[in-house]
C-alpha positions as CSV (number, residue, x, y, z in Angstrom):
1,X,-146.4,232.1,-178.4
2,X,-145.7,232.4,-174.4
3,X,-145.2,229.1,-172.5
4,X,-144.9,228.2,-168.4
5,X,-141.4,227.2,-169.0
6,X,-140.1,230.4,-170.9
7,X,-142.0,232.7,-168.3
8,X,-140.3,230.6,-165.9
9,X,-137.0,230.7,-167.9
10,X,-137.5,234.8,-168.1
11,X,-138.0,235.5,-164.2
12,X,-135.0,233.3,-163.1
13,X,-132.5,235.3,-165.7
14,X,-133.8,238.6,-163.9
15,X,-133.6,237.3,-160.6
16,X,-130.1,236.2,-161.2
17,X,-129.1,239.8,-162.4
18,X,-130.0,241.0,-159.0
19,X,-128.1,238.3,-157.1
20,X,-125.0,240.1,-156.0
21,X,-126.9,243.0,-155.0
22,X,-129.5,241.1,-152.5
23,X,-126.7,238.8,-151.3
24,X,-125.1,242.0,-150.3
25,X,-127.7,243.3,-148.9
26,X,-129.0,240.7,-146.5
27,X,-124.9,240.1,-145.4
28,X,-126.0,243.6,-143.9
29,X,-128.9,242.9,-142.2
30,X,-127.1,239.3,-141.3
31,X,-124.7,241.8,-139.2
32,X,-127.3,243.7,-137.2
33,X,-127.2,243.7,-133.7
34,X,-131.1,243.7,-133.2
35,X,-132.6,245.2,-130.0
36,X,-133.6,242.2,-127.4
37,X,-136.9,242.6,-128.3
38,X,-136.8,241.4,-131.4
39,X,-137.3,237.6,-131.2
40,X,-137.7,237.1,-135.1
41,X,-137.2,238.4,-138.6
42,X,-139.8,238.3,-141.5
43,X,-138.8,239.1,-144.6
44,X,-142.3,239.8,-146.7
45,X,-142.2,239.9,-150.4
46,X,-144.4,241.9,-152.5
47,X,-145.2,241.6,-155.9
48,X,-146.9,244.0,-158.4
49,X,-148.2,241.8,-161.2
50,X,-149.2,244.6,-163.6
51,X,-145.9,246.1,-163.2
52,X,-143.9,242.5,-162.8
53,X,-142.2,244.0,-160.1
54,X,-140.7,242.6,-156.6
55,X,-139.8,244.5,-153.5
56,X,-138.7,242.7,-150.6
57,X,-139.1,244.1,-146.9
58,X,-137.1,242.7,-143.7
59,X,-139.8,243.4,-140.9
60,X,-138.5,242.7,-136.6
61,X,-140.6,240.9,-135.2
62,X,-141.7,239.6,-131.7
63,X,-143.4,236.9,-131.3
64,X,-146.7,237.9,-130.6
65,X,-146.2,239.0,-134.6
66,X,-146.0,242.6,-133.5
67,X,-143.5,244.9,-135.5
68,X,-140.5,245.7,-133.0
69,X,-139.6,249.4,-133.5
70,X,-136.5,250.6,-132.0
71,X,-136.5,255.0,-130.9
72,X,-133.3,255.0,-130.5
73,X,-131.4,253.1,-133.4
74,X,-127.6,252.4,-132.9
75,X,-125.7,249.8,-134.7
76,X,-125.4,248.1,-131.5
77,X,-129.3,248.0,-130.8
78,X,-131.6,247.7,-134.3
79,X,-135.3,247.8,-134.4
80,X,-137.4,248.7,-137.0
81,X,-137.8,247.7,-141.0
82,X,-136.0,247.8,-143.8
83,X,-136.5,247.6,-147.5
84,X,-134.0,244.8,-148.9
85,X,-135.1,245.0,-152.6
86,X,-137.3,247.6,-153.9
87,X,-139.3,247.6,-157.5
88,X,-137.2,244.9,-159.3
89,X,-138.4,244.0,-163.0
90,X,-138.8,240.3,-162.3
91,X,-140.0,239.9,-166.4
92,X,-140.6,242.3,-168.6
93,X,-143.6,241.9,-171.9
94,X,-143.1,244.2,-175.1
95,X,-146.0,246.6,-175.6
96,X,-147.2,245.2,-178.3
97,X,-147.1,241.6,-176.6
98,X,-149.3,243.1,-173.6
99,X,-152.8,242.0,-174.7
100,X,-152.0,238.1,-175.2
101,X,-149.5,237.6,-172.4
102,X,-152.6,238.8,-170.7
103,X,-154.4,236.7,-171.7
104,X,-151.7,233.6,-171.7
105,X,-151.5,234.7,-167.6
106,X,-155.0,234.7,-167.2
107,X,-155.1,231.1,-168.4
108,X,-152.9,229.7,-166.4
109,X,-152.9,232.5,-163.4
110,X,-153.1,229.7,-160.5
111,X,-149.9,227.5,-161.8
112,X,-147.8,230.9,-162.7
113,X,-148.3,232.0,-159.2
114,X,-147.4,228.6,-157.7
115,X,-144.2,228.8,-160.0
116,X,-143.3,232.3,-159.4
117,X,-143.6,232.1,-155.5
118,X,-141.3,229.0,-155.8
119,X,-138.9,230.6,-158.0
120,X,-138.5,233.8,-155.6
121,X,-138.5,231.3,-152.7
122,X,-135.7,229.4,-154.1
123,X,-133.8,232.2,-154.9
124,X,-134.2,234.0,-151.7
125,X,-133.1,230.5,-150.1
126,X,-129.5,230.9,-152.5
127,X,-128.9,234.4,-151.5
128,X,-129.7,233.7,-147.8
129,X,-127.0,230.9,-148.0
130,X,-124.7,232.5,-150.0
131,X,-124.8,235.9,-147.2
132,X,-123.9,233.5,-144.6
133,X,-127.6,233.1,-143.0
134,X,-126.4,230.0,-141.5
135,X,-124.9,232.3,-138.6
136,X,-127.7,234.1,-138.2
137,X,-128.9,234.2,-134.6
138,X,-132.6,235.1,-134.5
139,X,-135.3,232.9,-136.4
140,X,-136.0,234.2,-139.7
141,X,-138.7,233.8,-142.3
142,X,-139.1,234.1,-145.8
143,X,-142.8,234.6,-147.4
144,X,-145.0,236.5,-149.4
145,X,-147.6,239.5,-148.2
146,X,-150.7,238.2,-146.7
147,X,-150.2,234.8,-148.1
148,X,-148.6,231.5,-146.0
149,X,-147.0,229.7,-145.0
150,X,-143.6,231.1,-144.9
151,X,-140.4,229.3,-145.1
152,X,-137.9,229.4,-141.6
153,X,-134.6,230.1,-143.6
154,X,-133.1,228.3,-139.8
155,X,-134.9,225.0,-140.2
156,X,-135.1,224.8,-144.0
157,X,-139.0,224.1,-143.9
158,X,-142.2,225.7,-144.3
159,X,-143.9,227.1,-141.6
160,X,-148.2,228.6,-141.0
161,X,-148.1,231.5,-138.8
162,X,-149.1,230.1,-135.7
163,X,-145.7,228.4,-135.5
164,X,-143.8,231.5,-136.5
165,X,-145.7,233.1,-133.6
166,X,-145.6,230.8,-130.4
C-alpha cells in the first residue's frame, strides 16, 4: 500500500508548492544588514512527525555558537531570529490510512528519515540558489534541530559543528 518512493514522491510535491514562498522569504533575509556581531547564520529545521509538519528558523550566530541578539533593531543593523517557514504540511495521510502508514513508517523509520532530511536539504539548497545566496556575505548553514552535521550553503559541503564554530 505505501512505498519509500511514493512517500518520497508525496513530500517533494508539497515542498514544491511552498517554493515561491521560501525563495521569497530567504531573498529577505539574503538583504539584511546584520549587526557586526553576527559572524554566521543557521538556519535550523524542525520537523513534527506526528503532525508531518516543517518550520524552518534563521538563528544569528557568532561563532562561539551563541545566538546574536540585536536591542536595537534597524534595517541597517539586524540581530536576532526569525521564523522563515512555519508549520508546513510536508505530507499529509487520510484518517483512515493513519494506523498502517504507522506502521509502514515504523518499518522503515531510519531510511524515511535519511530520505526526508535529504529531500528538505535539497530543496533548501534550490531555494537558497534561486534567492541569490550566492551573494550572501556571512557563512550560512543549513541543518536540522539537534542533529549534524549541517550543510555551509557558501562551500556547498557538509559541515560537524566544531567547524561551524571555530
Amino acid at each position: 500500500m505505501f512505498s519509500i518512493d511514493s512517500y518520497k514522491a508525496s513530500i517533494q510535491s508539497n515542498l514544491e508548492k511552498q517554493t515561491g514562498i521560501l525563495v521569497q522569504e530567504l531573498q529577505k533575509i539574503i538583504s539584511y544588514t546584520f549587526d557586526p556581531a553576527v559572524e554566521l547564520v543557521d538556519f535550523s529545521t524542525f520537523t513534527d512527525p506526528t503532525r508531518f509538519e516543517l518550520t524552518i528558523m534563521m538563528f544569528s550566530m557568532d561563532t562561539n555558537a551563541g545566538e546574536v541578539f540585536g536591542e536595537a533593531i534597524t534595517p541597517q543593523n539586524f540581530a536576532g531570529s526569525v521564523e522563515v517557514l512555519s508549520d508546513m504540511i510536508y505530507h499529509y495521510v487520510p484518517d483512515h490510512e493513519a494506523q498502517a502508514f504507522s506502521e509502514f513508517y515504523l518499518q522503515n523509520d531510519e531510511e524515511l528519515e535519511m530520505k526526508e532530511q535529504q529531500i528538505f536539504t535539497d530543496w533548501f539548497i534550490t531555494c537558497w540558489e534561486k534567492a541569490g545566496g550566492q551573494a550572501f556575505n556571512l557563512p550560512a548553514y543549513f541543518g536540522f534541530h539537534d542533529v549534524t552535521p549541517s550543510y555551509d550553503l557558501q562551500n556547498a559541503r557538509f559541515v560537524e559543528d566544531e567547524e561551524k564554530w571555530v
